[in-house]
Biotite code that builds the C-alpha atoms (Angstrom):
import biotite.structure as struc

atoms = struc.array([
    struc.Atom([91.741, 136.698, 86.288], chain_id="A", res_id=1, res_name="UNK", atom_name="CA", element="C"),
    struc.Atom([90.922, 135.346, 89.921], chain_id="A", res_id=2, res_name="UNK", atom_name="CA", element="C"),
    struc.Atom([90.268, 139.228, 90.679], chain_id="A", res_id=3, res_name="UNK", atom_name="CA", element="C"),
    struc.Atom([87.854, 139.946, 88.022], chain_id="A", res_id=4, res_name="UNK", atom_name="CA", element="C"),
    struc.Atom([85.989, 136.001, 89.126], chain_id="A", res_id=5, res_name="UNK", atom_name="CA", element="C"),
    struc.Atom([86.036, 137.812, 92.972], chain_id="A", res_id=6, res_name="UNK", atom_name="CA", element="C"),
    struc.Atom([84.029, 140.647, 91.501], chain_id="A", res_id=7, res_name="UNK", atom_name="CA", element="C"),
    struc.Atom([81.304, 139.093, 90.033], chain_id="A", res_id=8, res_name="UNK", atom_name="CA", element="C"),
    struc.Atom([81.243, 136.448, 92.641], chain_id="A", res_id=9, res_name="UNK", atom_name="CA", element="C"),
    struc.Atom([81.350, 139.690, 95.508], chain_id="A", res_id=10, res_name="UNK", atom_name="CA", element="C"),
    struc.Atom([78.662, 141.243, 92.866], chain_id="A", res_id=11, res_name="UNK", atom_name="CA", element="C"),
    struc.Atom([76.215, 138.640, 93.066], chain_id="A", res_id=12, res_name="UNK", atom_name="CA", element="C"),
    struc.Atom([76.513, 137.829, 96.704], chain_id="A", res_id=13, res_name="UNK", atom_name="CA", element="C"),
    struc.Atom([75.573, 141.665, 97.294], chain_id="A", res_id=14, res_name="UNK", atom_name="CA", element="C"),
    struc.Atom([72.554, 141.847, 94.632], chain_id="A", res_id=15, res_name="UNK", atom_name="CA", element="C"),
    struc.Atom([71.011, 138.797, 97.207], chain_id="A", res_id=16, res_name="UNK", atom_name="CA", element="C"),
    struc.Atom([71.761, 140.086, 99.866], chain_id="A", res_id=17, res_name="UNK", atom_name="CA", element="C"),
    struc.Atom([69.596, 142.582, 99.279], chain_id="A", res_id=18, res_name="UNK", atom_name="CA", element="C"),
    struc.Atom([69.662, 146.797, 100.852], chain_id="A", res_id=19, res_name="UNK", atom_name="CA", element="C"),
    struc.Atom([69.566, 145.795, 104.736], chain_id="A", res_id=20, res_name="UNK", atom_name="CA", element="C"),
    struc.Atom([73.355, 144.193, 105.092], chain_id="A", res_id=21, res_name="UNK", atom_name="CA", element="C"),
    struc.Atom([75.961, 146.532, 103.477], chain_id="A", res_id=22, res_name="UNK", atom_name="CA", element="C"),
    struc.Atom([78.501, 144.901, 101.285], chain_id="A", res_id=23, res_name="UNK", atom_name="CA", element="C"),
    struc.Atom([80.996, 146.932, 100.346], chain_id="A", res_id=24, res_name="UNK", atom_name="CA", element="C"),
    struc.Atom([83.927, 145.869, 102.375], chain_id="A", res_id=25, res_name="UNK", atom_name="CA", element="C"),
    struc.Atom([84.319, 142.537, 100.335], chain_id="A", res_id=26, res_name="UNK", atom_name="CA", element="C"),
    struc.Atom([84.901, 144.495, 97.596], chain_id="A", res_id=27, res_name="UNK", atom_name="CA", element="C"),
    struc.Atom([88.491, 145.254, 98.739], chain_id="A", res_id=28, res_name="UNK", atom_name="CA", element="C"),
    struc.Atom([89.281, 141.579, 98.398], chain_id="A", res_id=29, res_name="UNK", atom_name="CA", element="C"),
    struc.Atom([89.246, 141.851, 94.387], chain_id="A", res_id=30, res_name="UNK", atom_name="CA", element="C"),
    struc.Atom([90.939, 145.643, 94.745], chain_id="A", res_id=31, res_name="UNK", atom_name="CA", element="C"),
    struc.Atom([93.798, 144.183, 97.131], chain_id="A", res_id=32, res_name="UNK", atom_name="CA", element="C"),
    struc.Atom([94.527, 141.129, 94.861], chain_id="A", res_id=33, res_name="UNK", atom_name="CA", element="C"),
    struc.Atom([94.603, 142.944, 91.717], chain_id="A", res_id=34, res_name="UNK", atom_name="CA", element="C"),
    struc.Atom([97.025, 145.681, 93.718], chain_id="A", res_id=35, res_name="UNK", atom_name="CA", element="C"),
    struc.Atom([98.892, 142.833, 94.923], chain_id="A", res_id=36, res_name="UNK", atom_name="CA", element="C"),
    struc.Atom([99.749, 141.535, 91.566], chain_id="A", res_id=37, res_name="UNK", atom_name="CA", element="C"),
    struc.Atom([99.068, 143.988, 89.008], chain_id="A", res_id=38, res_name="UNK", atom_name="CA", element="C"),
    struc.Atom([100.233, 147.073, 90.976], chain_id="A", res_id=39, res_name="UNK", atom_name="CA", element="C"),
    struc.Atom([98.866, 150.772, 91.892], chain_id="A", res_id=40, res_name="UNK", atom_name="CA", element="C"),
    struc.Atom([97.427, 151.644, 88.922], chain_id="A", res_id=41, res_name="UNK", atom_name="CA", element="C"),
    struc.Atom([95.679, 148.185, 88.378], chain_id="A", res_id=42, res_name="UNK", atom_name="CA", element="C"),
    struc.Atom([94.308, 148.282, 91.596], chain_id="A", res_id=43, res_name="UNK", atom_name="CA", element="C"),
    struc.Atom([92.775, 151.720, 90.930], chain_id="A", res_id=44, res_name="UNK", atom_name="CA", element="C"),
    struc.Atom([91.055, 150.108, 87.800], chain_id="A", res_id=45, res_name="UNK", atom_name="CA", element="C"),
    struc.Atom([89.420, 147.077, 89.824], chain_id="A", res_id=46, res_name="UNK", atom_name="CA", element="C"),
    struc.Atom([88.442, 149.920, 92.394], chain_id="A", res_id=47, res_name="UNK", atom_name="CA", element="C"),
    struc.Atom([86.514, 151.757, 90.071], chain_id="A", res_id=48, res_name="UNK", atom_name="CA", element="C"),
    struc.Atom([84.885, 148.366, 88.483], chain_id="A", res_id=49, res_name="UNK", atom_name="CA", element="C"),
    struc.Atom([83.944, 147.335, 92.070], chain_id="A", res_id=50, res_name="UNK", atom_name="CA", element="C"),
    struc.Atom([82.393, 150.789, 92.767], chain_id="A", res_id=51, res_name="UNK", atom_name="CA", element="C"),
    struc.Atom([80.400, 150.111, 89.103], chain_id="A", res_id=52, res_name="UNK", atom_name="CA", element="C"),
    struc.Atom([79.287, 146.990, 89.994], chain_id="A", res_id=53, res_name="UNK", atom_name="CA", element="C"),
    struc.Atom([78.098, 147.875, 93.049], chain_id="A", res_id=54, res_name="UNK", atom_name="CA", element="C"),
    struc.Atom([76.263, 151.205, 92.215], chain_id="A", res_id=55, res_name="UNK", atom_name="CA", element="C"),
    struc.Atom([74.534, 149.388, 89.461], chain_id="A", res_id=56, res_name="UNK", atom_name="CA", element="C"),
    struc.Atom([73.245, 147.071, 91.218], chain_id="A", res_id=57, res_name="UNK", atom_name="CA", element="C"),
    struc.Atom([72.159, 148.957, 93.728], chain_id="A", res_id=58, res_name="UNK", atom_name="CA", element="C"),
    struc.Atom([68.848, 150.118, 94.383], chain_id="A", res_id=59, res_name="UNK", atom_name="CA", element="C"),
    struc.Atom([68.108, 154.222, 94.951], chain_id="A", res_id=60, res_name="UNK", atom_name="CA", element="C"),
    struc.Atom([68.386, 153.574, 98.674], chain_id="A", res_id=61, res_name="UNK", atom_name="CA", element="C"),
    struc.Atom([71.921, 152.473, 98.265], chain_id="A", res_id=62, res_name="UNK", atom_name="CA", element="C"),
    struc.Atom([73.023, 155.065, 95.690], chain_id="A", res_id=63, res_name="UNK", atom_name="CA", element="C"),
    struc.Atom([72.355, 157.788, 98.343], chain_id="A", res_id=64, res_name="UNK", atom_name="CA", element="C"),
    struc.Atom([74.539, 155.300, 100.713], chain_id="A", res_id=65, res_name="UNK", atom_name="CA", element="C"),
    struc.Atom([76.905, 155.585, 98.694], chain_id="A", res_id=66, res_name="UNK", atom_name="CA", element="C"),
    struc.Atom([77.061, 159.015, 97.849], chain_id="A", res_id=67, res_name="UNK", atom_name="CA", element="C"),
    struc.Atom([76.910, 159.736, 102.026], chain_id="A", res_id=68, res_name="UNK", atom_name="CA", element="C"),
    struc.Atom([79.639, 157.487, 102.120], chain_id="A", res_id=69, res_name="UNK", atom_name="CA", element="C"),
    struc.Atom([82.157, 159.816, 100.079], chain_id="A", res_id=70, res_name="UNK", atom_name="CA", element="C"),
    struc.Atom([82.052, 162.298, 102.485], chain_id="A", res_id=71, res_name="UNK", atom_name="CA", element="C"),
    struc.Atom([79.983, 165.912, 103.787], chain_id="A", res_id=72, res_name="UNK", atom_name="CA", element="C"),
    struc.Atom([78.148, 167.353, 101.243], chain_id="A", res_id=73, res_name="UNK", atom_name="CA", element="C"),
    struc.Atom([77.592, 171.067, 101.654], chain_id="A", res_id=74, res_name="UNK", atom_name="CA", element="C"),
    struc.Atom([78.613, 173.545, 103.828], chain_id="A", res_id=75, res_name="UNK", atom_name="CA", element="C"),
])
């Protein structure tokens, strides 16, 4: 429950903070407790929420960050 709190909390803080300052690495605070306590495949679950939440709130500008982030595209 404290996990899925850490998300929104992590969500809201990265909405304000708006495109300039990247967020992303507080989302492994709510992925690492969740992992801690429910285990590999739980923590896989809260990973894929986090990436959600963060890709929805992001503007286009960030979707392509994100997307680069993955890894090469192409050739």
């Amino acid at each position: 429950m404290v996990a899925v709190a850490l998300i929104g909390v992590v969500g809201i803080a990265d909405n304000l903070t708006g495109v300039e300052i990247s967020f992303s690495i507080f989302y492994l605070l709510p992925v690492s407790l969740a992992g801690w306590i429910g285990g590999r495949w739980i923590s896989f679950v809260f990973a894929v929420i986090c990436a959600g939440v963060s890709v929805e709130r992001a503007p286009a500008a960030r979707q392509i960050q994100a997307v680069e982030r993955t890894g090469p595209i192409g050739p």
